[in-house]
C-alpha atoms as a printed R data frame, in Angstrom:
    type eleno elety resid chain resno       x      y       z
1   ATOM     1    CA   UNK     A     1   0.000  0.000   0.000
2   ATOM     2    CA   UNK     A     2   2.346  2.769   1.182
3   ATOM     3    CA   UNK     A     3   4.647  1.452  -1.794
4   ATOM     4    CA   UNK     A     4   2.122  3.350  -3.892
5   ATOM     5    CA   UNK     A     5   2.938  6.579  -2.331
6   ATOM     6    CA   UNK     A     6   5.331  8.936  -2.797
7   ATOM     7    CA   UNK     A     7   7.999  9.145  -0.141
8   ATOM     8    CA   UNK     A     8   8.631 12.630   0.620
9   ATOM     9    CA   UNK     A     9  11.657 14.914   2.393
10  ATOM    10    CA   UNK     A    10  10.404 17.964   3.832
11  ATOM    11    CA   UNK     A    11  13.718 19.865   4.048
12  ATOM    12    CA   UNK     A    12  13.740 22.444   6.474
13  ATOM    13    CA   UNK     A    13  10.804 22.009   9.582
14  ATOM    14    CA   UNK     A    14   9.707 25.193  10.794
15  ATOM    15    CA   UNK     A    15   6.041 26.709  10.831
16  ATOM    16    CA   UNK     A    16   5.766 26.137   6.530
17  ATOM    17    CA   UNK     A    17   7.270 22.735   7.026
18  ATOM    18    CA   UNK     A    18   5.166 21.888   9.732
19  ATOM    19    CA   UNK     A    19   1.991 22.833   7.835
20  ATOM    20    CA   UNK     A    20   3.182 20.996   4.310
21  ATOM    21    CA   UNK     A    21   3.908 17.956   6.652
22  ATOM    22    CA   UNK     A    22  -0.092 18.768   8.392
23  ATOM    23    CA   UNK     A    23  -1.638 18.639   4.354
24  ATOM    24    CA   UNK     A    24   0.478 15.451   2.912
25  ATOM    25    CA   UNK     A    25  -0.715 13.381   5.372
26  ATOM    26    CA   UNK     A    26  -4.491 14.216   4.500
27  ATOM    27    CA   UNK     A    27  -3.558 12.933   0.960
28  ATOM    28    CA   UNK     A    28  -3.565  8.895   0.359
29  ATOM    29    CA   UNK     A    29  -1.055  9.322  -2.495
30  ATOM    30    CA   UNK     A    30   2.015 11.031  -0.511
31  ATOM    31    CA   UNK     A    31   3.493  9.837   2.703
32  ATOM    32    CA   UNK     A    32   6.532 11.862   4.960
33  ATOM    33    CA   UNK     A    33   9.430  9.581   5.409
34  ATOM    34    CA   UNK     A    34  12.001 12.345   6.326
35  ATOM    35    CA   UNK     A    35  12.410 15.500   7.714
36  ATOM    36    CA   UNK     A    36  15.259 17.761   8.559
37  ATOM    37    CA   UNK     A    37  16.040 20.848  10.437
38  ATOM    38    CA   UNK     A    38  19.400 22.466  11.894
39  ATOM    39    CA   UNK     A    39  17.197 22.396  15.560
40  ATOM    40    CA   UNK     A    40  16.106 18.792  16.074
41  ATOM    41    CA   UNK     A    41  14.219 20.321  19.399
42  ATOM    42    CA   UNK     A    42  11.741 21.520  16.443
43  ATOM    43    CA   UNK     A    43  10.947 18.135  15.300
44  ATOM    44    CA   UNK     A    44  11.088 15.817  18.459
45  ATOM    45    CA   UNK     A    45   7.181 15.569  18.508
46  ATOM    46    CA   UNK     A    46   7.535 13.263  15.248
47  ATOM    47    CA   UNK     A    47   7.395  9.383  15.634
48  ATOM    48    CA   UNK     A    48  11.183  8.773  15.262
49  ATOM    49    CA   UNK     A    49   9.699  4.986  14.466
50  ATOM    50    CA   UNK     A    50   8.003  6.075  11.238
51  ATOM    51    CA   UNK     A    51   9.758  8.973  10.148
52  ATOM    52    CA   UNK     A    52  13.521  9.520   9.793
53  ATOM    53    CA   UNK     A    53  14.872 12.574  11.196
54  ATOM    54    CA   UNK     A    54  18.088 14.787  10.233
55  ATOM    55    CA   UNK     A    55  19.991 18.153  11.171
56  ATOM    56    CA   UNK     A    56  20.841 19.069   7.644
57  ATOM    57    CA   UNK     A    57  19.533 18.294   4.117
58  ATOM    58    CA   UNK     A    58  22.387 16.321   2.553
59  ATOM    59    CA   UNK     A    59  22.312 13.544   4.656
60  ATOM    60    CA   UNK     A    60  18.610 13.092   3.982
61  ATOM    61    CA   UNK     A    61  19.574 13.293   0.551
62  ATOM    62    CA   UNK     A    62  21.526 10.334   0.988
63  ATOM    63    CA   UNK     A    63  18.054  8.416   1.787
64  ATOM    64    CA   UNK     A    64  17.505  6.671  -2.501
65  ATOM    65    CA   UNK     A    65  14.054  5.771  -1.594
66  ATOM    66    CA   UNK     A    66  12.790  9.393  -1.624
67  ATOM    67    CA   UNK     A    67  10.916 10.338  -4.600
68  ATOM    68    CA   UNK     A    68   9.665 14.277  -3.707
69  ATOM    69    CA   UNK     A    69  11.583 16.606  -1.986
70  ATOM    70    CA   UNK     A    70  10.079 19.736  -0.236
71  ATOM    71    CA   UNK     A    71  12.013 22.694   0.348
72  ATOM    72    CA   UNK     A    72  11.235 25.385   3.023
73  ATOM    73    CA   UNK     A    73  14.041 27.078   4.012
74  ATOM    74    CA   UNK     A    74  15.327 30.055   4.561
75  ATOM    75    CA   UNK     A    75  15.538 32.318   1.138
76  ATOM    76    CA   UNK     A    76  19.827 31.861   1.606
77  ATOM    77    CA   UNK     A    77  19.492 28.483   1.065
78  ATOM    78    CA   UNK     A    78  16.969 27.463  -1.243
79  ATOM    79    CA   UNK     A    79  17.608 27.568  -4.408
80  ATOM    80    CA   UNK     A    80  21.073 25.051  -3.058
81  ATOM    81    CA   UNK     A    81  18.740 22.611  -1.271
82  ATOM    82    CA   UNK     A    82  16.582 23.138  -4.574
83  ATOM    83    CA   UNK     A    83  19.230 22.145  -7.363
84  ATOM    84    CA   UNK     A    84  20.420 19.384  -4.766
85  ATOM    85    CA   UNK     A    85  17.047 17.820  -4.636
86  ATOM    86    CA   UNK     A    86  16.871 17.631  -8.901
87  ATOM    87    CA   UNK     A    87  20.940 16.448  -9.107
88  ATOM    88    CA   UNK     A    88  19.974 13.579  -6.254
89  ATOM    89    CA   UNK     A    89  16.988 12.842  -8.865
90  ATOM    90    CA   UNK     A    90  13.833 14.013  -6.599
91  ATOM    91    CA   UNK     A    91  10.754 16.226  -7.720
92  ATOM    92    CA   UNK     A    92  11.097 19.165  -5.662
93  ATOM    93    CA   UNK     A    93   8.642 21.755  -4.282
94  ATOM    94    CA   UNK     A    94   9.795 24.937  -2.980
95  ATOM    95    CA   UNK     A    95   8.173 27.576  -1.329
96  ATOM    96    CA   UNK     A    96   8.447 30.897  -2.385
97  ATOM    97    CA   UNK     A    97  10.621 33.340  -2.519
98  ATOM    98    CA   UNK     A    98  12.629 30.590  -4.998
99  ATOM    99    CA   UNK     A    99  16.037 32.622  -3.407
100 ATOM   100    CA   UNK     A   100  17.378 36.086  -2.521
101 ATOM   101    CA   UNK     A   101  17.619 37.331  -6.486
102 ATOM   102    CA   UNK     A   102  17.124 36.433  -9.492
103 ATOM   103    CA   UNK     A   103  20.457 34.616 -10.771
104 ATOM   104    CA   UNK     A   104  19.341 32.013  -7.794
105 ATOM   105    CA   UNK     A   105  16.134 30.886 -10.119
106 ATOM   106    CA   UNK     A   106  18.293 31.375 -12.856
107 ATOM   107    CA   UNK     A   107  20.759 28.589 -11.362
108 ATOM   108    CA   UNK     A   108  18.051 26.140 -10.625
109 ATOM   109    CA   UNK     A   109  16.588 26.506 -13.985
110 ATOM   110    CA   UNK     A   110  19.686 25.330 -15.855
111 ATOM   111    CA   UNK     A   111  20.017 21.807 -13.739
112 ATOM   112    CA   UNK     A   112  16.210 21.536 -14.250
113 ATOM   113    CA   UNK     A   113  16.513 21.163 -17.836
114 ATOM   114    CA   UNK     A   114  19.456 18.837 -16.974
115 ATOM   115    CA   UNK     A   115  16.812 16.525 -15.644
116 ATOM   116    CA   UNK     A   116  13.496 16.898 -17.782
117 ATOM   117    CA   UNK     A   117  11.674 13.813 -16.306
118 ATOM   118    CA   UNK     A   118  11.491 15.478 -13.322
119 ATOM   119    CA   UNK     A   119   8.766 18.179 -11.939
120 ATOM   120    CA   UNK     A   120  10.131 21.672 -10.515
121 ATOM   121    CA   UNK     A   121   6.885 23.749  -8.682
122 ATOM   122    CA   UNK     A   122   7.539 26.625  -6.127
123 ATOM   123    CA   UNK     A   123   4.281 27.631  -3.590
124 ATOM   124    CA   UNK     A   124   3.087 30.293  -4.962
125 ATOM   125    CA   UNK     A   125   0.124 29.238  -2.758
126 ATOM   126    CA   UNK     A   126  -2.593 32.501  -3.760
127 ATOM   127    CA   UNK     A   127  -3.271 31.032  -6.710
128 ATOM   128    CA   UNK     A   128  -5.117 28.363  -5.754
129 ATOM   129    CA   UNK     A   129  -7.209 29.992  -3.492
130 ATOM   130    CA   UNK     A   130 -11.004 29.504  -4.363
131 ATOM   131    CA   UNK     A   131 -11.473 33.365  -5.223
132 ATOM   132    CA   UNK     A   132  -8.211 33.604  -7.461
133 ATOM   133    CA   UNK     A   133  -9.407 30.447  -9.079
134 ATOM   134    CA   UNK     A   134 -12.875 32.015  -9.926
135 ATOM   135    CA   UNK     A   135 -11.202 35.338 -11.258
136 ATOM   136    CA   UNK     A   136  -9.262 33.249 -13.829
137 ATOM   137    CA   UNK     A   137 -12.352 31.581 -14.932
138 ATOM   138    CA   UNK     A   138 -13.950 34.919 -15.654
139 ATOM   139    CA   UNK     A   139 -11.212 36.528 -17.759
140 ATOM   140    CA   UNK     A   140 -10.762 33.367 -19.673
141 ATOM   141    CA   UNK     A   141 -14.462 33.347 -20.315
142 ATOM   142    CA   UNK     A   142 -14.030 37.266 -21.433
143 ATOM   143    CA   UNK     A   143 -17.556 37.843 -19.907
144 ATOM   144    CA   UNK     A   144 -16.285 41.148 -18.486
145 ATOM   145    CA   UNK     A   145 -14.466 41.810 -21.616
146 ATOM   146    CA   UNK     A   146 -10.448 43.267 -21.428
147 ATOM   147    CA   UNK     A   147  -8.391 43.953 -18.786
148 ATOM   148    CA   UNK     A   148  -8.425 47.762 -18.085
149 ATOM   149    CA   UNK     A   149  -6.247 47.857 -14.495
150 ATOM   150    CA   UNK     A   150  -5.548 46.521 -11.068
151 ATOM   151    CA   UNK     A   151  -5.107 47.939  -7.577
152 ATOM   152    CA   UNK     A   152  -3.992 45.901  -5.450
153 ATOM   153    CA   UNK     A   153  -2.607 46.635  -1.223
154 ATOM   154    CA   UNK     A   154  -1.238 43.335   0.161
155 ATOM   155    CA   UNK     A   155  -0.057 44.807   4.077
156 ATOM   156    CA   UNK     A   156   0.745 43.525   7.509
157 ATOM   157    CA   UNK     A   157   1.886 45.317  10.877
158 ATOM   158    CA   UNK     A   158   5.332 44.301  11.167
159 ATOM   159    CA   UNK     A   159   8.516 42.962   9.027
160 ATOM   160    CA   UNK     A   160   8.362 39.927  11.413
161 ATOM   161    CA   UNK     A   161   5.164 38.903  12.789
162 ATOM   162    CA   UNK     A   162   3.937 35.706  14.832
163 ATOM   163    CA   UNK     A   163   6.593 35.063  16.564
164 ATOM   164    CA   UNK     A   164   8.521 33.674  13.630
165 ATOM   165    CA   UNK     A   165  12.618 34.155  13.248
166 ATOM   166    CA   UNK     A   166  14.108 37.789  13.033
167 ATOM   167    CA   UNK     A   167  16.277 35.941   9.714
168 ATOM   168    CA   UNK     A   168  13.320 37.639   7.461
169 ATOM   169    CA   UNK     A   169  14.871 41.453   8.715
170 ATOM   170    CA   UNK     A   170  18.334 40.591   7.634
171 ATOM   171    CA   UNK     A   171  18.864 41.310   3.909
172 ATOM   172    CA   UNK     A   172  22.222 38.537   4.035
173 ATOM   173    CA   UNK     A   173  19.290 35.914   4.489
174 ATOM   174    CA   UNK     A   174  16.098 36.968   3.098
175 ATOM   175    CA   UNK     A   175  17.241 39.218  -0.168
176 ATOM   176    CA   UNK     A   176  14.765 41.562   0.769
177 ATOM   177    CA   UNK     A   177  11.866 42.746   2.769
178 ATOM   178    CA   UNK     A   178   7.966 42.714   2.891
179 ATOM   179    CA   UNK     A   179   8.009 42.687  -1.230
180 ATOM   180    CA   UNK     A   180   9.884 39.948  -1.782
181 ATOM   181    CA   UNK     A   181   8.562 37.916   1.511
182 ATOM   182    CA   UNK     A   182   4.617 38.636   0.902
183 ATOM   183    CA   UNK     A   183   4.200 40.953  -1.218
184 ATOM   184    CA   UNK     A   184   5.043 38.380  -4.428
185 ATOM   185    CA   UNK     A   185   2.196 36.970  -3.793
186 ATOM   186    CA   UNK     A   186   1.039 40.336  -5.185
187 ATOM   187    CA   UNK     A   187   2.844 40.603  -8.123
188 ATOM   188    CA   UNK     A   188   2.564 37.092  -9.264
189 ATOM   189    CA   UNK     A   189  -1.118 37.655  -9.402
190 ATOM   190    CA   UNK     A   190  -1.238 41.250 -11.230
191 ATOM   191    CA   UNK     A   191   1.062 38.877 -13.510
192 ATOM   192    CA   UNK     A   192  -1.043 36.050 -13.979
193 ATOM   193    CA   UNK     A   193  -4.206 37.919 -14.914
194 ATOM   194    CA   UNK     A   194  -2.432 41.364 -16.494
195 ATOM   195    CA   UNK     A   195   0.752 39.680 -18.705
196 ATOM   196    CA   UNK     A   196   4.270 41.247 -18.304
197 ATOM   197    CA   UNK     A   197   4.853 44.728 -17.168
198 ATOM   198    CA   UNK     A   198   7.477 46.215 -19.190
199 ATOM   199    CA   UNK     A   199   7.426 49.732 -17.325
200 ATOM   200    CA   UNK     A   200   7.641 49.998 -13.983
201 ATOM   201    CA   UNK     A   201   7.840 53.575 -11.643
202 ATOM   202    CA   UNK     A   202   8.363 52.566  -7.760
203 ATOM   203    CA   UNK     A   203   8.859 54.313  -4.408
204 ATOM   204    CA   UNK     A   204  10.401 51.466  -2.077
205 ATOM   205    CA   UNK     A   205  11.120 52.380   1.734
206 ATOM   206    CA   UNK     A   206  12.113 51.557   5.028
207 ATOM   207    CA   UNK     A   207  11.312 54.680   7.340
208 ATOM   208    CA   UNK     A   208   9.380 53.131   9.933
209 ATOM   209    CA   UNK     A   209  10.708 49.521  11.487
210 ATOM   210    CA   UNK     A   210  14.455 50.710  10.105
211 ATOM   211    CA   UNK     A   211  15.609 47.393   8.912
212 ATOM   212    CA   UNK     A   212  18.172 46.907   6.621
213 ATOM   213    CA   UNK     A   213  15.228 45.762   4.077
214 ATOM   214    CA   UNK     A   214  11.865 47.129   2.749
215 ATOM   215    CA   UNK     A   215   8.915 47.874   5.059
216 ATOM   216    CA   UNK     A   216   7.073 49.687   2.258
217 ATOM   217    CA   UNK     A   217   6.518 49.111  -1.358
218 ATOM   218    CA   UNK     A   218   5.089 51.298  -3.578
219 ATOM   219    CA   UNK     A   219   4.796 50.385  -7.881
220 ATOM   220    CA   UNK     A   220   3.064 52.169 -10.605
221 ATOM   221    CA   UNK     A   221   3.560 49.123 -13.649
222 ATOM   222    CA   UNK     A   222   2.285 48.895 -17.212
223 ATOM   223    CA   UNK     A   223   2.118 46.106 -19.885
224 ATOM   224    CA   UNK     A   224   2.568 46.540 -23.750
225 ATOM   225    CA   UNK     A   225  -1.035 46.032 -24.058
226 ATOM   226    CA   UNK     A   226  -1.530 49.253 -21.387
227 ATOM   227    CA   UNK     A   227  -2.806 47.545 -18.392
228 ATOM   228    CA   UNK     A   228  -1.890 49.447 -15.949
229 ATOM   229    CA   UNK     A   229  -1.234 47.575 -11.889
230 ATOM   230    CA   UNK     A   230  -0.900 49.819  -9.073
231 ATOM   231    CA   UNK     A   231   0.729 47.757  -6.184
232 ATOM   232    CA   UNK     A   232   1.504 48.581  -2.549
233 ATOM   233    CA   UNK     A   233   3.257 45.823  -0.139
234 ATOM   234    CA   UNK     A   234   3.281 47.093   3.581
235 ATOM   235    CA   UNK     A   235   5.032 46.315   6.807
236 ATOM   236    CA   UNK     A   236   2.902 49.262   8.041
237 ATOM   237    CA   UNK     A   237  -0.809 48.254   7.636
238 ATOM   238    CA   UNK     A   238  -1.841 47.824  11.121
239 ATOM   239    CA   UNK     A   239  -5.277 45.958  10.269
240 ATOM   240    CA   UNK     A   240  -4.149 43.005   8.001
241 ATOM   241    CA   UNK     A   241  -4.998 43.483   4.408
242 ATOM   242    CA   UNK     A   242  -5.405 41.903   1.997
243 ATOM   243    CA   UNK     A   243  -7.460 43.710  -1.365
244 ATOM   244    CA   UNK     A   244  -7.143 43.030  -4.967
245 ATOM   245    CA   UNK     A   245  -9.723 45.272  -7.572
246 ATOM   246    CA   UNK     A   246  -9.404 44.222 -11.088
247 ATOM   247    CA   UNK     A   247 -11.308 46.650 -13.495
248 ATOM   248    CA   UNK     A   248 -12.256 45.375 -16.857
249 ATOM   249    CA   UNK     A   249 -14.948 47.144 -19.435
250 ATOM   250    CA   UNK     A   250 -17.761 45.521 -18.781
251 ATOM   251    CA   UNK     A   251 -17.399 45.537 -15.012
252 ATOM   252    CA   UNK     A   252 -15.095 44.893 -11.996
253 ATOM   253    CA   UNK     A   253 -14.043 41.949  -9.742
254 ATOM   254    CA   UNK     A   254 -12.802 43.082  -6.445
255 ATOM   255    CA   UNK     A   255 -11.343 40.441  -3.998
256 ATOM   256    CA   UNK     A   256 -11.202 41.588  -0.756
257 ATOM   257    CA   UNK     A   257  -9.925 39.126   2.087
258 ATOM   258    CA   UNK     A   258  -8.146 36.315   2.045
259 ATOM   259    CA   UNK     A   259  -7.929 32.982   4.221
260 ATOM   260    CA   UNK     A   260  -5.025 32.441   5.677
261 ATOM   261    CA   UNK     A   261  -3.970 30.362   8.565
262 ATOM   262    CA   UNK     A   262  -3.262 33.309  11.391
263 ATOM   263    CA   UNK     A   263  -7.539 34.354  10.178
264 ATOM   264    CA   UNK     A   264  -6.061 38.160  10.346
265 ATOM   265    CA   UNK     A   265  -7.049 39.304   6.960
266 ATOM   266    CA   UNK     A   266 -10.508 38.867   7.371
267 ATOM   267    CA   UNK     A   267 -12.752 36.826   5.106
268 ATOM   268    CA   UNK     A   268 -12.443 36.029   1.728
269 ATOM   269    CA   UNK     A   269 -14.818 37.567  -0.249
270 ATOM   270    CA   UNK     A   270 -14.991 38.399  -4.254
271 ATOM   271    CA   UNK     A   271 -17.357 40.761  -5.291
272 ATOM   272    CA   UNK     A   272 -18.645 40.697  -9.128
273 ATOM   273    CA   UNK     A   273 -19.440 43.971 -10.531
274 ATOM   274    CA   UNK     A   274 -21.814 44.237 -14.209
275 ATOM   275    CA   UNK     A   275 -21.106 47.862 -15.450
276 ATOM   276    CA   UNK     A   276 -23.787 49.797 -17.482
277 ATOM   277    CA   UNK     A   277 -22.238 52.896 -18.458
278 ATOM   278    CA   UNK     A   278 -25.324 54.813 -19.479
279 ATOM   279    CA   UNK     A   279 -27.584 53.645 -16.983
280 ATOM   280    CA   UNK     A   280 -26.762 52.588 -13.726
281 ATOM   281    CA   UNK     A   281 -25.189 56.165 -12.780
282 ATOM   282    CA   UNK     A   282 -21.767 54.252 -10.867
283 ATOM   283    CA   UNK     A   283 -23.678 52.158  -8.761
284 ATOM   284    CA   UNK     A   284 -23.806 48.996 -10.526
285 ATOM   285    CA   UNK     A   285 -25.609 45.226  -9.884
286 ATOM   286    CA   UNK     A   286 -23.293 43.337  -7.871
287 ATOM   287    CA   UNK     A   287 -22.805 39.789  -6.500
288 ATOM   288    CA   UNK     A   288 -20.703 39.203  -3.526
289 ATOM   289    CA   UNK     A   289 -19.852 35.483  -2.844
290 ATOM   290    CA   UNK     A   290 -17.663 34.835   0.809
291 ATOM   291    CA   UNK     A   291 -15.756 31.478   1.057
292 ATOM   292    CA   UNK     A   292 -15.080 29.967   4.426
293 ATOM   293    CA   UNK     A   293 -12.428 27.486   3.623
294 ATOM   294    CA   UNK     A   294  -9.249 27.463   2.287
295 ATOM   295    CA   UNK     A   295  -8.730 24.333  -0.258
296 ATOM   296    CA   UNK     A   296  -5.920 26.378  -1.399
297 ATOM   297    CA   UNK     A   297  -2.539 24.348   0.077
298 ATOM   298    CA   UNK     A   298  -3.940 20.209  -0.424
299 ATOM   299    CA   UNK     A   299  -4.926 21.920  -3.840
300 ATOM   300    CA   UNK     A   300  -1.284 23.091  -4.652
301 ATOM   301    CA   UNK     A   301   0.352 20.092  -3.145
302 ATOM   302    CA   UNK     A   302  -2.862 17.267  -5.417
303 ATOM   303    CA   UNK     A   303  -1.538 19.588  -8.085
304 ATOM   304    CA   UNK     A   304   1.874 18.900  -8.161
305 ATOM   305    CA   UNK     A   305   1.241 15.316  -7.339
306 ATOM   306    CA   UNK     A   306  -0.748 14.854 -10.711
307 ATOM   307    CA   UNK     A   307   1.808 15.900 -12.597
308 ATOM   308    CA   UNK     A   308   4.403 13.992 -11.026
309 ATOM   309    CA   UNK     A   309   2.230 10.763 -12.006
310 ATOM   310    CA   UNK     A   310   0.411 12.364 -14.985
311 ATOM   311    CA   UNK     A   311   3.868 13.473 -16.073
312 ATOM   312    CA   UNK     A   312   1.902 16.971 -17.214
313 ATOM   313    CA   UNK     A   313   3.626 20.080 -16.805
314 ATOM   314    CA   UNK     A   314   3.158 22.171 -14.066
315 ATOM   315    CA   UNK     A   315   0.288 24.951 -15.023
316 ATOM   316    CA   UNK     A   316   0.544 27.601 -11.871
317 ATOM   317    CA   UNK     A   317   4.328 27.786 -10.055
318 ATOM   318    CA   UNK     A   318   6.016 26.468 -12.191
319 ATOM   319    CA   UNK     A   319   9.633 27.359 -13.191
320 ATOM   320    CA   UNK     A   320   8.940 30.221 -15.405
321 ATOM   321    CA   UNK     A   321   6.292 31.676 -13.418
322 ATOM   322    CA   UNK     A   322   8.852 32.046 -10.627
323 ATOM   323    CA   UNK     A   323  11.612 33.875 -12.630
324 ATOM   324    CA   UNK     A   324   9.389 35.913 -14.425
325 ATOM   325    CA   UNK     A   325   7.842 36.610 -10.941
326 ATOM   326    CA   UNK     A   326  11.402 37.108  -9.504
327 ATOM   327    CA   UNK     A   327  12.144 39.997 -12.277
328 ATOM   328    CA   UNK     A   328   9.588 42.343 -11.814
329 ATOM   329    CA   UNK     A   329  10.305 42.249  -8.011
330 ATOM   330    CA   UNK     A   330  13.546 43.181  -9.038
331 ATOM   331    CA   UNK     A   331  12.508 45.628 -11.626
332 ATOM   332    CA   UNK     A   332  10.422 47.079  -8.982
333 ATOM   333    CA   UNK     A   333  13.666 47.608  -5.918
334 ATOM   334    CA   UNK     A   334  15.486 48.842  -9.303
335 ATOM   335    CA   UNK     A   335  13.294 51.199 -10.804
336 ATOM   336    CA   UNK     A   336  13.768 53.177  -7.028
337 ATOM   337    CA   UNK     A   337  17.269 54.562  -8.317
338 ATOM   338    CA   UNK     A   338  18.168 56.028  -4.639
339 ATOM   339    CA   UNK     A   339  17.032 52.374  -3.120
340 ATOM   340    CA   UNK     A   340  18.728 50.225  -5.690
341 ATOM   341    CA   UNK     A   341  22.013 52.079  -5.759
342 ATOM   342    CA   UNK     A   342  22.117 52.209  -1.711
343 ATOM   343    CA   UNK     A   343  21.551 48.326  -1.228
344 ATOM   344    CA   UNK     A   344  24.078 47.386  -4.492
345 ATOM   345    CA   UNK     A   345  20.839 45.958  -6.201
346 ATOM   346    CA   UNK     A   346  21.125 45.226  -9.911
């Protein structure tokens, strides 16, 4: 029976790992053989008797009868643990950020194609949310006809929050600050459902919690096509916040909420907006539908488990999602001249 599963590594066993651990063992078709952290302290709850237990990744990738690796460690390490996962011949899954810049995704992309029978996909979890899933089905339907812009504000109260490790503050570890930590999750959206923005105007600061990275991002972006995204990621939003409008011309979708697992940015709610220019005088028919669970992480991880057996490529995180997601972080810290040239970003 449990020869039918795939043995996973979870490299790397803090709160993420913890919680990937907490949604593979709802699934029948994965089982956790391994897991590794530098503290063991953080793992002794785990049956030593069932699952094997190490204090850094390469001796677990020692272990030949893995077959899926996941990787959720620090953004220093990653993309290492990442292209050591693919050369010891495991699928890997790696949470976002996939490292601290962009030659890291870069690195991992050449040993992927190295190994082509093999499945790359990083957690760029949002998008399989039940209201992201819903806005993609009505812009590929085109019932609201073309994209016009976005405004989107994805903010939280501190740089470090929950009691988590300070390594996020440090830009040797991390790469960055709230942008590149939560804020992605921002800017891979506007990119899924806008395209590539090709010019990009940005503010990015760090007045308030005066950390060597970003507490405040601020981007004015625009595709070829003339969508135009207007994106803030805050440290400084003392109410969680989470609020996505997307205005197309025949009407508006406006997310607003978002499950997550701390419950502090409210419900999730999407709001459908029909526009009649001539006649409804700006207050339009609406339809407001609230979900109250989050499918969104044993979706991601059934996802990337059918295409490991389906041998299908990976449709949302895959590869190029995350480099192309990478860039236009960057192209947002460089497009700040005075930011980019102070932190030796290029």
């Amino acid at each position: 029976m449990n020869d039918n599963k795939l043995k996973v590594g979870i490299a790397g066993y803090g709160i993420v790992g913890k919680l990937r651990h907490k949604h593979i063992d709802n699934r029948t078709d994965m089982l956790v053989v391994s897991v590794c952290d530098r503290n063991l302290r953080g793992i002794s709850s785990i049956n030593r008797g069932t699952i094997r237990c190490y204090d850094n990744y390469k001796s677990m990738l020692d272990d030949s009868s893995l077959d899926v690796l996941f990787v959720c460690m620090t953004n220093d390490i990653v993309s290492e643990v990442t292209i050591a996962g693919l050369q010891a011949g495991f699928h890997v899954f790696c949470e976002k950020p996939p490292g601290r810049y962009v030659s890291d995704i870069e690195n991992v992309i050449k040993i992927e194609k190295e190994h082509p029978d093999l499945k790359l996909m990083y957690g760029f979890n949002h998008r399989y949310h039940d209201s992201v899933q819903e806005v993609i089905r009505i812009l590929e339907s085109n019932e609201l006809g073309g994209l016009i812009n976005l405004r989107g504000v994805y903010g939280k109260s501190k740089l470090v929050t929950f009691n988590q490790d300070d390594w996020r503050t440090k830009r040797s570890v991390s790469g960055g600050g709230v942008l590149l930590d939560q804020g992605i999750h921002m800017v891979d959206l506007m990119r899924l459902f806008a395209g590539e923005f090709i010019d990009i105007h940005s503010f990015i600061s760090s007045n308030y919690w005066n950390f060597d990275v970003e507490d405040n991002a601020y981007a004015l972006m625009r595709t070829n096509k003339g969508v135009v995204g207007m994106l803030h990621s805050s440290a400084t939003q003392w109410r969680h916040k989470f609020s996505l409008e997307i205005n197309l011309e025949g009407g508006s979708i406006n997310l607003g909420g978002i499950l997550t697992g701390s419950k502090s940015y409210g419900a999730e709610i999407l709001t459908k907006v029909w526009s009649n220019h001539n006649g409804d005088s700006g207050d339009p028919k609406e339809q407001t539908m609230r979900y109250n669970t989050d499918p969104s992480w044993e979706r991601e991880i059934g996802a990337f488990a059918s295409s490991i057996k389906s041998n299908k490529s990976i449709e949302h995180g895959g590869s190029l999602d995350a480099l192309l997601t990478m860039k236009l972080v960057y192209k947002i810290y460089m497009s700040d001249c005075d930011w980019s040239k102070k932190h030796n970003i290029n």
